[in-house]
N, CA and C of each residue as an Amber inpcrd file, in Angstrom:
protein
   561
  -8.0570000  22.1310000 -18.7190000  -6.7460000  21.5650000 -18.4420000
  -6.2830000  20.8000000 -19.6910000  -5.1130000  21.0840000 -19.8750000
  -4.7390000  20.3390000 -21.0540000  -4.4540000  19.1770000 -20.5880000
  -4.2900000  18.2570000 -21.7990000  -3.8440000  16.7910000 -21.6980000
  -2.6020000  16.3630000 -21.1240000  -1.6630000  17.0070000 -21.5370000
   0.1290000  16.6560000 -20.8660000  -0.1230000  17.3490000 -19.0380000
  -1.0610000  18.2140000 -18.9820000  -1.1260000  18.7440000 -17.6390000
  -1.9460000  17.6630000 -16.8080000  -3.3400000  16.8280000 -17.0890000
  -4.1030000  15.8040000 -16.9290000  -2.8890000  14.2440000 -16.6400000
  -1.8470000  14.1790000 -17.0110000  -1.3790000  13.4580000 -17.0650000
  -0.1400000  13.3980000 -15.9670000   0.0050000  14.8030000 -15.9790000
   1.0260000  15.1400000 -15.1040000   0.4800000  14.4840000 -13.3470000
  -1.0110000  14.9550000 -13.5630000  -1.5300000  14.5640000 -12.4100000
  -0.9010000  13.5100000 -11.6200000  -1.1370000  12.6690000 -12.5080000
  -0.7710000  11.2620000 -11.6820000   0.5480000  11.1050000 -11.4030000
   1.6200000  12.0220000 -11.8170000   3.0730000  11.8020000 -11.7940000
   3.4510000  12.4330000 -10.1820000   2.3330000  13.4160000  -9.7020000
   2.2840000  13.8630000  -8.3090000   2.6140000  12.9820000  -7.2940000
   2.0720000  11.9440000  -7.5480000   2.5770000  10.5460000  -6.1430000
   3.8340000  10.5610000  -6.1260000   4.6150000  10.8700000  -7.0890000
   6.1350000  10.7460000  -6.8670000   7.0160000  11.7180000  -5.3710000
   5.2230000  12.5240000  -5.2900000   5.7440000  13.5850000  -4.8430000
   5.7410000  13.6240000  -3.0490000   4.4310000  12.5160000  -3.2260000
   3.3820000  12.0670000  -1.7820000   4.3640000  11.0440000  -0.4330000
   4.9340000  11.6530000   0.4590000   5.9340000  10.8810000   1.2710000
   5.1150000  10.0120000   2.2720000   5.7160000   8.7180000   2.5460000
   5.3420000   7.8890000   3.5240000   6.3260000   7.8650000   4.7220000
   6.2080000   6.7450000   5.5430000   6.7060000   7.3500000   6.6240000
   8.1460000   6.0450000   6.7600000   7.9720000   5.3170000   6.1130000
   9.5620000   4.4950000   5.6790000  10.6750000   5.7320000   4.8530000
  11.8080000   5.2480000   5.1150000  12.8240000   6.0290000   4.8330000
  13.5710000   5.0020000   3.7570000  14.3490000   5.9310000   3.2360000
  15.0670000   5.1740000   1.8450000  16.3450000   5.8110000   1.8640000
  16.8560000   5.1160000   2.1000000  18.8850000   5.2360000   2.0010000
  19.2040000   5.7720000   3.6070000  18.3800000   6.0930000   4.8360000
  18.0160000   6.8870000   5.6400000  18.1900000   8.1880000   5.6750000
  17.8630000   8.9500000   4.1250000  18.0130000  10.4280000   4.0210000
  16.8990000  10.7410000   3.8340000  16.0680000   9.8730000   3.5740000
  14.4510000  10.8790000   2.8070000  13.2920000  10.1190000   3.1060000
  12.2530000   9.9570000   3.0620000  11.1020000   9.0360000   3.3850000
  10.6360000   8.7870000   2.2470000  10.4880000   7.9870000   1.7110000
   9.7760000   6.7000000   0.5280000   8.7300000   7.6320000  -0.0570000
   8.4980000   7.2280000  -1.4020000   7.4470000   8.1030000  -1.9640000
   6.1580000   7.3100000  -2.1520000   4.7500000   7.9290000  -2.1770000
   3.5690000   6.8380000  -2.4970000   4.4890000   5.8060000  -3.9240000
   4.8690000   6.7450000  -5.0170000   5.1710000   5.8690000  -6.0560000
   6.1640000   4.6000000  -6.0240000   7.0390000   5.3570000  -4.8300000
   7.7990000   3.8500000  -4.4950000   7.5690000   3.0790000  -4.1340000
   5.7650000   3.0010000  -3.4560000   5.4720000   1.9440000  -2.4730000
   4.7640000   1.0810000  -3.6530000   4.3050000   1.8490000  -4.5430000
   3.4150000   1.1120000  -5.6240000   4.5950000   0.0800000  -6.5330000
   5.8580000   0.9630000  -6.4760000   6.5450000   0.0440000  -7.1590000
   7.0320000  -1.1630000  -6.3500000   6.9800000  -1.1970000  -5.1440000
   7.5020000  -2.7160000  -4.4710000   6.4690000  -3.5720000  -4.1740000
   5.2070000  -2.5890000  -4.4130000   3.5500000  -3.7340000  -4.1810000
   3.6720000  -4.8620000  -5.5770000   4.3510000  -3.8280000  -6.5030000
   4.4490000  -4.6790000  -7.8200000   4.9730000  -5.5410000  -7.9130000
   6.1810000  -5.6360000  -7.3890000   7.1920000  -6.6320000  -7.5280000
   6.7310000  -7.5800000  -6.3900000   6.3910000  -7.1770000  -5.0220000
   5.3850000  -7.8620000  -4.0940000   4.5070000  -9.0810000  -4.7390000
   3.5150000  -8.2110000  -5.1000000   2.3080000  -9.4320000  -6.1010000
   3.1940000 -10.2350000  -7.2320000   4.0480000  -9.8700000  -8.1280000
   4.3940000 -10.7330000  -8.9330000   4.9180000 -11.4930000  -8.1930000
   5.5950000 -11.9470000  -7.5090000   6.0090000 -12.8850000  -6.3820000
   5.1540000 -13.3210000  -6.0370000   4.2930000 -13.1940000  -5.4190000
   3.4540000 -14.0920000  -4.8470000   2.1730000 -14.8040000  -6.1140000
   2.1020000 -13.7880000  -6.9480000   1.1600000 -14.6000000  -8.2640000
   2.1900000 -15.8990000  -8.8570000   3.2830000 -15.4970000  -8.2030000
   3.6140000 -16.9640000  -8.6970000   3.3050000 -18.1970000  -7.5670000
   2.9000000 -17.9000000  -6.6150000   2.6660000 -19.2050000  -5.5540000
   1.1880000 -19.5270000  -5.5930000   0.0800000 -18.4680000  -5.9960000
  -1.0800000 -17.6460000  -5.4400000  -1.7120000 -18.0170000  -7.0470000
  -2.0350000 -19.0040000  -7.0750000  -2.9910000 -19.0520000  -8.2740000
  -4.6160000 -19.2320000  -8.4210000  -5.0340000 -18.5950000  -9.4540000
  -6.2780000 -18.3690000  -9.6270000  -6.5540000 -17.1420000  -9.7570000
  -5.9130000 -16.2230000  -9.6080000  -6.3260000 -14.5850000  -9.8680000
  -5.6040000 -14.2280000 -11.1570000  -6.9520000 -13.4230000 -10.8620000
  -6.2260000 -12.3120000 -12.5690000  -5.4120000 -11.6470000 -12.2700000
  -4.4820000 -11.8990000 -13.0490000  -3.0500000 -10.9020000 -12.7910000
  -3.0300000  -9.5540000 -13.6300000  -4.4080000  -9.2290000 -14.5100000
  -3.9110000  -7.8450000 -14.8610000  -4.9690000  -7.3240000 -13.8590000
  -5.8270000  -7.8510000 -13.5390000  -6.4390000  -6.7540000 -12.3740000
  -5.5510000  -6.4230000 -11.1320000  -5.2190000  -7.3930000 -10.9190000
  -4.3850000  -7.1840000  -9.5200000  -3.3070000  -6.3390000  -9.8120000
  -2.2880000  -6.0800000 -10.3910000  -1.6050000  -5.2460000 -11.5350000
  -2.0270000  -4.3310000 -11.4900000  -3.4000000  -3.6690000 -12.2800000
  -4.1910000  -2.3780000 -12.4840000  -4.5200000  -1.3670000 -11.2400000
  -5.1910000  -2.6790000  -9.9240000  -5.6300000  -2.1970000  -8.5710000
  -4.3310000  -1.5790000  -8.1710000  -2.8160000  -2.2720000  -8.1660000
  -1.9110000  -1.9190000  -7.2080000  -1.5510000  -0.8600000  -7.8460000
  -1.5140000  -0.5670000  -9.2830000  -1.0880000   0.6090000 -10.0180000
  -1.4800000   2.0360000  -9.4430000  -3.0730000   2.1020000  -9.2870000
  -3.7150000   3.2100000  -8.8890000  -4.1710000   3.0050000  -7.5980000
  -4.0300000   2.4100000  -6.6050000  -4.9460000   1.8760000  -5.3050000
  -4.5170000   3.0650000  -4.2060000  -3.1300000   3.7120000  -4.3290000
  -2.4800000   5.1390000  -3.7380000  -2.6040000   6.0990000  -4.2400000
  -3.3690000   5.8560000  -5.8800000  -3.2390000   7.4700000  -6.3350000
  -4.1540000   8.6090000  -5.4290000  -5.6280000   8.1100000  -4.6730000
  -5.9020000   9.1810000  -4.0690000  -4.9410000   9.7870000  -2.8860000
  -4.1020000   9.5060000  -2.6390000  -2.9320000   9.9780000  -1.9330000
  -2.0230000  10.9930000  -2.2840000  -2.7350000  11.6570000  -3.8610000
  -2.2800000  12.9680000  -4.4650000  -2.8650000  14.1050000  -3.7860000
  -3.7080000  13.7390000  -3.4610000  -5.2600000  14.9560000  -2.6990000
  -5.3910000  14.6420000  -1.0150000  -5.2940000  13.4450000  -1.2580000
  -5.5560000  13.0180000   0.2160000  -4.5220000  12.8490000   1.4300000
  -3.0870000  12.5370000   0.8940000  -1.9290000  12.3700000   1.5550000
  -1.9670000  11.2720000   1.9970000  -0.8410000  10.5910000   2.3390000
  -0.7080000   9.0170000   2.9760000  -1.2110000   8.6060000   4.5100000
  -1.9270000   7.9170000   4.8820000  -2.5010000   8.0420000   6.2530000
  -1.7050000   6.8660000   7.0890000  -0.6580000   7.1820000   7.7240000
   0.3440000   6.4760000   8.5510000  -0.4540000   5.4430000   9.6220000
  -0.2900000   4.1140000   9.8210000  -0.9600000   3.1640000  10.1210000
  -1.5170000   3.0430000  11.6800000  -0.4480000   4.2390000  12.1920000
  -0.6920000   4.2890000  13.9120000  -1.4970000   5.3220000  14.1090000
  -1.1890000   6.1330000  12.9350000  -1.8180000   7.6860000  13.1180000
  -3.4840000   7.3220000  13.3900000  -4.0110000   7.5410000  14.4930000
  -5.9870000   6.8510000  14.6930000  -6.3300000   8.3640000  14.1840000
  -5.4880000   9.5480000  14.3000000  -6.9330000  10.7150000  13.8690000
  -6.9010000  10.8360000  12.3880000  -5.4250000  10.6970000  11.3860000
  -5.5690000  10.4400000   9.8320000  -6.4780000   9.2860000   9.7830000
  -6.1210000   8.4360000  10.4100000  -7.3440000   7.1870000   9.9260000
  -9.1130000   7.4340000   9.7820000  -9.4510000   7.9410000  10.7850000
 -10.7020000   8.3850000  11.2820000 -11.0150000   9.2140000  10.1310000
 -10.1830000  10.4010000   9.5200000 -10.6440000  10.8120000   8.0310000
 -10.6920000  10.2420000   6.9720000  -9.5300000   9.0700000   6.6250000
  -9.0780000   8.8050000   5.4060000 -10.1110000   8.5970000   4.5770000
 -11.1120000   7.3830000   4.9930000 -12.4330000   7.3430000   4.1770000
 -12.7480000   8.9250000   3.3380000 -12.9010000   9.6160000   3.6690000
 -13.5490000  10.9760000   3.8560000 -12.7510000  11.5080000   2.4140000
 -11.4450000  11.3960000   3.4540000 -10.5150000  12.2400000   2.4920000
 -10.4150000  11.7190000   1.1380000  -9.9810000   9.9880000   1.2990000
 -10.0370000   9.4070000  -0.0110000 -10.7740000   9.3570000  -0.8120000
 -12.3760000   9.8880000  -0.8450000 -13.5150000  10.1110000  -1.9750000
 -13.1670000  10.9800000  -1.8640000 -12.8080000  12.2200000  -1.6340000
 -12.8990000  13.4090000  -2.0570000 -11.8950000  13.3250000  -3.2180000
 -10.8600000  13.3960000  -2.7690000  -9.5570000  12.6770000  -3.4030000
 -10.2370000  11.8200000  -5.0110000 -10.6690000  11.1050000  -4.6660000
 -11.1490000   9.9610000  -5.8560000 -11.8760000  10.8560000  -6.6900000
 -12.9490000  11.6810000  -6.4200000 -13.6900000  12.7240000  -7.0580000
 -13.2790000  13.4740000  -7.8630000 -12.0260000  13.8380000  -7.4810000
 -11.0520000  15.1210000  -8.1780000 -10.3490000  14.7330000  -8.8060000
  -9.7230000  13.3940000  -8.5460000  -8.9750000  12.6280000  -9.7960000
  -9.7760000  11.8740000 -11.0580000 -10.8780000  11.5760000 -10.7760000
 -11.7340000  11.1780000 -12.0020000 -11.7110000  12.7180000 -12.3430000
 -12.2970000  13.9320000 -12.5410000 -11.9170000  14.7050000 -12.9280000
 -10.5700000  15.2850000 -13.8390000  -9.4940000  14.9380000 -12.9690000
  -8.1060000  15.9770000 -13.1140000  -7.3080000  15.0050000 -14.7650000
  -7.9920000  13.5250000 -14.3600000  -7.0760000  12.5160000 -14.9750000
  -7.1670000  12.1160000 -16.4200000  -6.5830000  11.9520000 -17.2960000
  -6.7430000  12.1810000 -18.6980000  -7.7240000  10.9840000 -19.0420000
  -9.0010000  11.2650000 -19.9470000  -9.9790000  10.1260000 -20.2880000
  -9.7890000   8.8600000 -20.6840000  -8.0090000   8.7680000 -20.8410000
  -7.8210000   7.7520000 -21.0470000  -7.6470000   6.3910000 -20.0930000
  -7.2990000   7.0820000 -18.8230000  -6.4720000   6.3020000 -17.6580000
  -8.0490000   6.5700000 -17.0350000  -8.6180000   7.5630000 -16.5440000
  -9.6400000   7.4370000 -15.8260000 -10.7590000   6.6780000 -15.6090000
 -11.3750000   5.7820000 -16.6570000 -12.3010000   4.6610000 -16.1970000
 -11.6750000   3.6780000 -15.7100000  -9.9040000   3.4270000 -15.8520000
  -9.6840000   2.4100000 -15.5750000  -9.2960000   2.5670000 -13.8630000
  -8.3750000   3.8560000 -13.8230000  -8.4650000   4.4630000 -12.3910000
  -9.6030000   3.9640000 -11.5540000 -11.1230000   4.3230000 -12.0630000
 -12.2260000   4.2370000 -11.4320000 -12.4910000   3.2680000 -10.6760000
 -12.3450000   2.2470000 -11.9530000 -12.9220000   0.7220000 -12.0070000
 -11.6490000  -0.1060000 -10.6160000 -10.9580000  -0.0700000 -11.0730000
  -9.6730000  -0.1380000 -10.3680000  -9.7210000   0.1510000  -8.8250000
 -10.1330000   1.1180000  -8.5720000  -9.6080000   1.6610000  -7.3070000
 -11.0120000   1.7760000  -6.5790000 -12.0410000   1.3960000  -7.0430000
 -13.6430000   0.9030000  -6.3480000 -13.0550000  -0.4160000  -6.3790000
 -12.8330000  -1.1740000  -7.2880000 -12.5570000  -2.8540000  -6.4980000
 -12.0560000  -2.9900000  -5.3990000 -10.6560000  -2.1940000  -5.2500000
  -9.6700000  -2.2600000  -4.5720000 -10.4250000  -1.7660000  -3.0070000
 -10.9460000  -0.8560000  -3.2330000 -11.6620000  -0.4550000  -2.4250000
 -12.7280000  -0.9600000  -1.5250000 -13.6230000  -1.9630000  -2.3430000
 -14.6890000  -2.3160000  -1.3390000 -14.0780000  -4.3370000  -1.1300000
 -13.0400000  -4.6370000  -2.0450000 -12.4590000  -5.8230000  -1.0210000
 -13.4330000  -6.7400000  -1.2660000 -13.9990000  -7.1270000  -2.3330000
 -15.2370000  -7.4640000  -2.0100000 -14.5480000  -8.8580000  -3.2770000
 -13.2030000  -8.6120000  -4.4100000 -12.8830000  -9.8880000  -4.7420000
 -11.8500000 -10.6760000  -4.3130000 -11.5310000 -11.8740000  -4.6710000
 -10.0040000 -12.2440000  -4.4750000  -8.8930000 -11.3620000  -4.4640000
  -8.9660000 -10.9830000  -6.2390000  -7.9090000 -10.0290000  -6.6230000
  -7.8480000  -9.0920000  -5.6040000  -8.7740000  -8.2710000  -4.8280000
  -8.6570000  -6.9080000  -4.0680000  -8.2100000  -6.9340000  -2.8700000
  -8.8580000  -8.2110000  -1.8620000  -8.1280000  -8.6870000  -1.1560000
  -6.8430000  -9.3200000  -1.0010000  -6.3920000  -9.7730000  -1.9130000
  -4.9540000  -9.9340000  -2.1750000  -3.6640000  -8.5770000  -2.0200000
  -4.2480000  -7.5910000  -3.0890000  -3.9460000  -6.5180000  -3.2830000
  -3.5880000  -5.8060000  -1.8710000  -4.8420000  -6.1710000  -0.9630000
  -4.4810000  -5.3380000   0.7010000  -3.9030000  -5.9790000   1.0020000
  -3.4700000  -7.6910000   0.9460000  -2.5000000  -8.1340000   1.7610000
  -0.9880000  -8.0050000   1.6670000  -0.9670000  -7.3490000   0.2550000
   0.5830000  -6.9960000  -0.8930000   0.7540000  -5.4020000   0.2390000
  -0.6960000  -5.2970000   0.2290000  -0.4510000  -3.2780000   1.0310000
   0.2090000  -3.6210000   2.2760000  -0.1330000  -4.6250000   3.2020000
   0.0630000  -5.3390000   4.0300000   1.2800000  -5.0740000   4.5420000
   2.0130000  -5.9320000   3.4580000   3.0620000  -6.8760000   3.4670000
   4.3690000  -6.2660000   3.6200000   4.4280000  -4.9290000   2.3310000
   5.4080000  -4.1860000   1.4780000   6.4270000  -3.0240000   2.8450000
   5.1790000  -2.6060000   3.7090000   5.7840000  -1.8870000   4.0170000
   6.8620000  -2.3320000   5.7180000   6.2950000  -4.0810000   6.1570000
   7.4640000  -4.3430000   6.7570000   8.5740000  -4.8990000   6.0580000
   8.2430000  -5.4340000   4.4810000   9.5320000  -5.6630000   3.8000000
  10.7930000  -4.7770000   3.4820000   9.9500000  -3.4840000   3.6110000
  10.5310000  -2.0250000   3.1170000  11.7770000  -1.8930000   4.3070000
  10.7850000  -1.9090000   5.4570000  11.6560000  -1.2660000   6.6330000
  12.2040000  -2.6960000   7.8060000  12.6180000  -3.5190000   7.0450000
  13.0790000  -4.7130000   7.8080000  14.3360000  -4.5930000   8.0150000
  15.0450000  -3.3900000   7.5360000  16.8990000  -3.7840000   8.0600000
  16.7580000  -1.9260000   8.7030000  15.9120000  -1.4130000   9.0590000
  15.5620000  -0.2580000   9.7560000  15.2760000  -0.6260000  11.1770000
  15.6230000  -0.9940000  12.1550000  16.0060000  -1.0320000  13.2190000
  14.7790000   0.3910000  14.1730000  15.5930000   1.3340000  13.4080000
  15.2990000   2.8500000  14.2360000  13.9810000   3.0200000  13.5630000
  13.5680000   2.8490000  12.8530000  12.0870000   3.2030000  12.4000000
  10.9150000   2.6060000  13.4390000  11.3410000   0.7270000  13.5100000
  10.1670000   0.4790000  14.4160000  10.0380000   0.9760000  15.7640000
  11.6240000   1.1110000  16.3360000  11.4030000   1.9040000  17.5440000
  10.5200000   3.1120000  17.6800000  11.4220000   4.2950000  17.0870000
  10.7660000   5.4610000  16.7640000   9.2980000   5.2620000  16.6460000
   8.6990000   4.4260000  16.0670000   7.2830000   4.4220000  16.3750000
   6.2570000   3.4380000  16.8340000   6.8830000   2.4920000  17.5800000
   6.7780000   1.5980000  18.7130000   5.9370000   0.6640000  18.6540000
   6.4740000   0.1290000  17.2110000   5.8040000  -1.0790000  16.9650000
   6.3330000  -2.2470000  17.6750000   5.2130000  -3.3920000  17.5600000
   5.5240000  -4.8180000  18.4620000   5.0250000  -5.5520000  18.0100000
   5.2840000  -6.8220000  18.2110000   4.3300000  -8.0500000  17.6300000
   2.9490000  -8.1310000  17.8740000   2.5070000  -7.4430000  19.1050000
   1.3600000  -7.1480000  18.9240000   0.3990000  -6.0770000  18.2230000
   1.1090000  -4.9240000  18.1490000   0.8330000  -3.6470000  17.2070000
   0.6500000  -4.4580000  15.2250000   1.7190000  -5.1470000  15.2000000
   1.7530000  -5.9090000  13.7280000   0.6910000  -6.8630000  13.4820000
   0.2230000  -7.9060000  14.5800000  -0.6490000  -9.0510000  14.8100000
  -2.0850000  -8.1810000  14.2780000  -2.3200000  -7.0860000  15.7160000
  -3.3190000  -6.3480000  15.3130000  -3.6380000  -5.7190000  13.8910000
  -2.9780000  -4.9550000  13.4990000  -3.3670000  -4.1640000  12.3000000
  -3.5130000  -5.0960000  11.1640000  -2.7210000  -6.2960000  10.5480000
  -2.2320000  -6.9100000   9.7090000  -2.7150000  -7.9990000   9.3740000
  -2.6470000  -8.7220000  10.2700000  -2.3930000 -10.7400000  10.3320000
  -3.8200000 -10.7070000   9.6080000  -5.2930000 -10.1610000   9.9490000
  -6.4590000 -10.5780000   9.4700000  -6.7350000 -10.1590000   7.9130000
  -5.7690000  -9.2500000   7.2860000  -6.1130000  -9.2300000   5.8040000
  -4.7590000 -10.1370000   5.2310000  -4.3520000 -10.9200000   5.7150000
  -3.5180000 -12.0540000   5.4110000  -3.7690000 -13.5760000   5.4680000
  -5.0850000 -13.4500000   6.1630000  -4.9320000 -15.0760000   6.5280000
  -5.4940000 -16.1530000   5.2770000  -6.3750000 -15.1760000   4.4550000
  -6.7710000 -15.8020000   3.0660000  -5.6330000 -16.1820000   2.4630000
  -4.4440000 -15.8540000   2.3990000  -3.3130000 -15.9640000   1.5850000
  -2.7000000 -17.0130000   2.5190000  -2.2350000 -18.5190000   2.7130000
  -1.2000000 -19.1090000   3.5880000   0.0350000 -18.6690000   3.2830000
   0.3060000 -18.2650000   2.0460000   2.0660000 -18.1470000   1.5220000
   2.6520000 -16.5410000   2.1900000   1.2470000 -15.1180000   2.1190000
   1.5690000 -14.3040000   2.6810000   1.5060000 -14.4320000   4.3360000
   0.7440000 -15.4010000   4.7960000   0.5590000 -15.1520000   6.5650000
   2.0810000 -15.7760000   6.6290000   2.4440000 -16.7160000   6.3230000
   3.5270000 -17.8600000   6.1510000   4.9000000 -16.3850000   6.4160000
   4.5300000 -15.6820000   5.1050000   6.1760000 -14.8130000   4.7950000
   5.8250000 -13.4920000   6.0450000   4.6910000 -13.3260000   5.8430000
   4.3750000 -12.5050000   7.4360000   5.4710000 -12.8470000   8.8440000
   4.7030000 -14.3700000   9.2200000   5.2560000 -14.7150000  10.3550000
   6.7720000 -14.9000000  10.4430000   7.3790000 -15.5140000   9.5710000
   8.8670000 -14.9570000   8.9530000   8.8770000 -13.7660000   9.1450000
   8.8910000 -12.9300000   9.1480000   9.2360000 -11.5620000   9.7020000
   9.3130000 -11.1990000  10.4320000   8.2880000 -11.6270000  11.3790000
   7.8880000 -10.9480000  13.0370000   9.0690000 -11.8380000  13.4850000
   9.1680000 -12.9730000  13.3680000  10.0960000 -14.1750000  13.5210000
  11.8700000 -12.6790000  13.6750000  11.9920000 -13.2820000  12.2140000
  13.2320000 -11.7550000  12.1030000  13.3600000 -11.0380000  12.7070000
  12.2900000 -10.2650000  12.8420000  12.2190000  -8.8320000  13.4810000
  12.7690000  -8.7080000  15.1120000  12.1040000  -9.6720000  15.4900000
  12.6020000 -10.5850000  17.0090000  13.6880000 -11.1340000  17.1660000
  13.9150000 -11.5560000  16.4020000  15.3890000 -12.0370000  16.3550000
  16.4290000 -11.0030000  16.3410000  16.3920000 -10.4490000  16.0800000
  16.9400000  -8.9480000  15.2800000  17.2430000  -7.7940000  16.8370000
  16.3330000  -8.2470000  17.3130000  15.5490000  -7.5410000  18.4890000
  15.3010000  -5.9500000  17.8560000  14.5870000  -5.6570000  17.0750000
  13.7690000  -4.7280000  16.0370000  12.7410000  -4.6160000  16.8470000
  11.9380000  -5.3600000  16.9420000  10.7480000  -5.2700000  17.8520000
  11.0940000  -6.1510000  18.9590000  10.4500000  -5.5960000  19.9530000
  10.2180000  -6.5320000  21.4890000   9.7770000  -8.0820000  21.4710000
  10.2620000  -9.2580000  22.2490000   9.5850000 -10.4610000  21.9530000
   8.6220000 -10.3930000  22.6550000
């Protein structure tokens, strides 16, 4: 594989759809989600001190790329979930492979932190994963219906990779707050 083709690889997420919608004509791309995790964490690295900000940076950069191989695993979906592990090393396998030697140790390094959660920075990073995609779909009305989310569906999946953060549980509960208000979700 050539090099401009190795590179291309990673430009594939542009390609990888999630299940938020954008303008309500099309559904959000993995790359778009990476770009609002970005702007996500820089926001909050400004409240949120003590982490390294180029790791956290690096993790959110690549933390979706196995989502080129693997596809995006929608948060309600329990039988994508039940694979994703699975899918996402396989995925990870083929992109250390596919990905030009330049980006790939950092890919590696990157997306095993992110992965086993095991620092500040990484855990942070899931709470930005968290966070992004009710920020995304907060003036979407028809989305949470359509897939029948509630304050308890959100409480469950969410609130516990947030509570290390007070400023994210804080902008969390502001939301559900909204969302209710809004009557978006059920009180």
């Amino acid at each position: 594989m050539k090099d401009f083709e190795r590179l291309h690889t990673a430009y594939k997420l542009k390609e990888i759809e999630r299940k938020g919608t954008v303008a309500g004509k099309r559904y959000e791309s993995a790359a778009e989600h990476i770009f609002s995790s970005l702007i996500l964490a820089r926001y909050f690295l400004k409240k949120i001190k003590g982490m390294n900000e180029r790791r956290v940076m690096k993790m959110l950069i690549y933390h979706d790329l196995v989502e080129i191989y693997a596809g995006d695993t929608f948060i309600l979906d329990e039988k994508m979930t039940e694979s994703k592990k699975a899918r996402e090393q396989k995925s990870f396998n083929r992109l250390i492979k596919d990905l030009p030697s330049e980006i790939s140790p950092e890919f590696r390094s990157s997306w095993k932190e992110f992965e086993q959660g095991k620092t500040k920075e990484s855990r942070f990073c899931k709470a930005v994963e968290e966070l992004d995609p009710i920020i995304h779909s907060m003036h979407k009305p028809a989305e949470w219906k359509k897939h029948g989310f509630t304050e308890q569906k959100l409480r469950s999946k969410k609130e516990s990779k947030l509570k290390e953060f007070p400023a994210m549980l804080k902008l969390f509960n502001e939301l559900i707050e909204y969302l209710k208000n809004k009557k978006t979700i059920p009180k």
